[in-house]
Residue frames relative to the residue before (quaternion, step in Angstrom):
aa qw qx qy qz dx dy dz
X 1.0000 0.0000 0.0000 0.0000 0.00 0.00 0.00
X 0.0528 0.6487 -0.7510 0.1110 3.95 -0.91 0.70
X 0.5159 -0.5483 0.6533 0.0801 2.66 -2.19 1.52
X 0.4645 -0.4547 0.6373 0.4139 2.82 -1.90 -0.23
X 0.7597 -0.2172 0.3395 0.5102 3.54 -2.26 -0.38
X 0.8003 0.3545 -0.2445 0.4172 3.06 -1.79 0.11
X 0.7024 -0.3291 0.4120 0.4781 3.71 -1.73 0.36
X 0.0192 -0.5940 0.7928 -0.1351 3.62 -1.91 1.20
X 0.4624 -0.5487 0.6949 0.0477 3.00 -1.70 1.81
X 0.0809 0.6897 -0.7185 -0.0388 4.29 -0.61 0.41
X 0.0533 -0.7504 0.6576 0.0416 3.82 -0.01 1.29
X 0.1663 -0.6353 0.7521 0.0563 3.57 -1.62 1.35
X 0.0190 -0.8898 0.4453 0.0976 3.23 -1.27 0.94
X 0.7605 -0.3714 0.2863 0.4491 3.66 -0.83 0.66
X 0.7906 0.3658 -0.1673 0.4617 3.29 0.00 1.13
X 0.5202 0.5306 -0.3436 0.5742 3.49 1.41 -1.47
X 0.6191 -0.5589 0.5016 0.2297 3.09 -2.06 0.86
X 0.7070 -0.1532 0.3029 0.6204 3.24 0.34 -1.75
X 0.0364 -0.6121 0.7865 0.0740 3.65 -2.00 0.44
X 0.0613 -0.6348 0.7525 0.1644 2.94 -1.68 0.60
X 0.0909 -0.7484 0.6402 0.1473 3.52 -1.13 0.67
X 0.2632 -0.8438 0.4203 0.2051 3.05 -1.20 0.97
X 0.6559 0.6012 -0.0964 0.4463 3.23 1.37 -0.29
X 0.3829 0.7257 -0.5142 0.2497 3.61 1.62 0.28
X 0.0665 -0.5757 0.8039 0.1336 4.00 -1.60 0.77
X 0.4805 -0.5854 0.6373 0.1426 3.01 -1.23 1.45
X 0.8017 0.2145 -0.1795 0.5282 3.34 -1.31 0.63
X 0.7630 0.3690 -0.1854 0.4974 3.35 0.50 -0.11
X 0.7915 -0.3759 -0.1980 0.4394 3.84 1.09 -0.22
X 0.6807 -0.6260 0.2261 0.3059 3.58 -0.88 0.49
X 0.3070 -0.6114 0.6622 0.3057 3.42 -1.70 -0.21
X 0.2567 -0.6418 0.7219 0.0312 3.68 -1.11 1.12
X 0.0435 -0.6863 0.7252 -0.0350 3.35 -1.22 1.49
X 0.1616 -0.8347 0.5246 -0.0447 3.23 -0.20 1.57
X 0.7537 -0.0045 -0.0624 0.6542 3.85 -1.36 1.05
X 0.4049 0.5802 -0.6747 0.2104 3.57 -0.09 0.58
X 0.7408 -0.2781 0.1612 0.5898 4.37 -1.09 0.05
X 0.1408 -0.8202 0.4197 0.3623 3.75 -0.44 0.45
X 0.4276 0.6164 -0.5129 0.4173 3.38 0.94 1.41
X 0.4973 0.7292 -0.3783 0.2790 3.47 1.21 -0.12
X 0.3716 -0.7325 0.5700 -0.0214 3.90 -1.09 0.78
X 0.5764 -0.5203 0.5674 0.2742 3.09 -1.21 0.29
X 0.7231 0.5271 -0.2560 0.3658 3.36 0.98 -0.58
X 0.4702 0.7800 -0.0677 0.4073 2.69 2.32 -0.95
X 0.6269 0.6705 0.0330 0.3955 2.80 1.55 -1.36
X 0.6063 0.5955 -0.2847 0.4435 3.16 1.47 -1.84
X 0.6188 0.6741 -0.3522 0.1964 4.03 0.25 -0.60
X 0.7396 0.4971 -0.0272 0.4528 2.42 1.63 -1.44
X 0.4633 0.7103 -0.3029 0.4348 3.16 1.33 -0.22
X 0.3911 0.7941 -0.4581 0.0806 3.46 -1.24 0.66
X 0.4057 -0.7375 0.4197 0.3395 3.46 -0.86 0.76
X 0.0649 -0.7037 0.7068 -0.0327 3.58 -1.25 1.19
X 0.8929 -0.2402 0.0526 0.3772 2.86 -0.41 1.79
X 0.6543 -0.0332 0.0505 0.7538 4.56 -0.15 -1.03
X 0.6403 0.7178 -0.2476 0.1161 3.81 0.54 -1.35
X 0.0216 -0.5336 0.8234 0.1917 3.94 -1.08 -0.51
X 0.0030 -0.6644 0.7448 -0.0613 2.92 -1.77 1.43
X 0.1375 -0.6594 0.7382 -0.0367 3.48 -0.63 1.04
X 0.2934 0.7084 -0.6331 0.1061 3.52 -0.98 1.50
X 0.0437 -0.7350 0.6697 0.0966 3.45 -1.48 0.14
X 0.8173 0.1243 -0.0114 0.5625 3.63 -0.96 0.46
X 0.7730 -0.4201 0.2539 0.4019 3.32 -0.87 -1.29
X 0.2721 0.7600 -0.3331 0.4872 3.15 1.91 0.85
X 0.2619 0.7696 -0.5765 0.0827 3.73 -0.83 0.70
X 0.0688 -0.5907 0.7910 0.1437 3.44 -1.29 0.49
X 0.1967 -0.7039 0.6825 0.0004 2.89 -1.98 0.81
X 0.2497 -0.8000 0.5454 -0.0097 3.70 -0.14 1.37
X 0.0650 0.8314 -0.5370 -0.1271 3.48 0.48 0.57
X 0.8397 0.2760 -0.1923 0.4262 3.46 -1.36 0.59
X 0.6027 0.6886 -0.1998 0.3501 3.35 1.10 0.47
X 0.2936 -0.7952 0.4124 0.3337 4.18 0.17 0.28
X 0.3030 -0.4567 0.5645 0.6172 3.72 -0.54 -0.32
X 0.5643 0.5652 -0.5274 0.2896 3.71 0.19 -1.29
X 0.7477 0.3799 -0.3528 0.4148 3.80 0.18 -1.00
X 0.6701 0.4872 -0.3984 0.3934 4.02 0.44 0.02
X 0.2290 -0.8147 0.5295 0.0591 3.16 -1.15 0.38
X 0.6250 -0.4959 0.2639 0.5420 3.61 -0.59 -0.62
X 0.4813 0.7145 -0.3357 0.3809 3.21 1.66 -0.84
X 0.5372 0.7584 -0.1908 0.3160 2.85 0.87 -0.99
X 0.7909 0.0671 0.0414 0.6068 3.76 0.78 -1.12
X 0.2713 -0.7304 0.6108 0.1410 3.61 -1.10 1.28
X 0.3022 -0.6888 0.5790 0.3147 3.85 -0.99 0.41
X 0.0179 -0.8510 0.5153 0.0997 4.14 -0.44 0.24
X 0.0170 0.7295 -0.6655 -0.1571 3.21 -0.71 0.64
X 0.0641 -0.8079 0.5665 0.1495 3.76 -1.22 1.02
């Protein structure tokens, strides 16, 4: 998946298998975890996280996002919105 110029919303939802985005600027635009538990956190989050290799991989079960080209070091909390719709 790749944005356009300028700040991009890449919404994963509850359910979706896997994304890989190729185009994330930290600080600049976000990740949308949609219908996901609607107790979940940012803190919630930290577990899943991990560096594969250029990558950020945020998995669980059979869920994955793939951040290519990206550090954990360079994300942040800003970074990711929780959404319930």
């Amino acid at each position: 998946m790749t944005g356009n110029a300028g700040a991009d919303i890449f919404a994963f939802v509850e359910g979706d298998d896997t994304m890989v985005i190729a185009d994330f600027a930290a600080g600049v635009d976000h990740l949308a975890l949609v219908n996901f538990d609607e107790n979940l956190t940012i803190e919630g989050v930290i577990p899943y996280v991990s560096q594969q290799d250029d990558d950020v991989v945020i998995s669980g079960g059979t869920q994955e996002i793939r951040i290519e080209n990206t550090l954990v070091s360079d994300l942040s909390a800003d970074d990711v919105m929780i959404l319930q719709v």
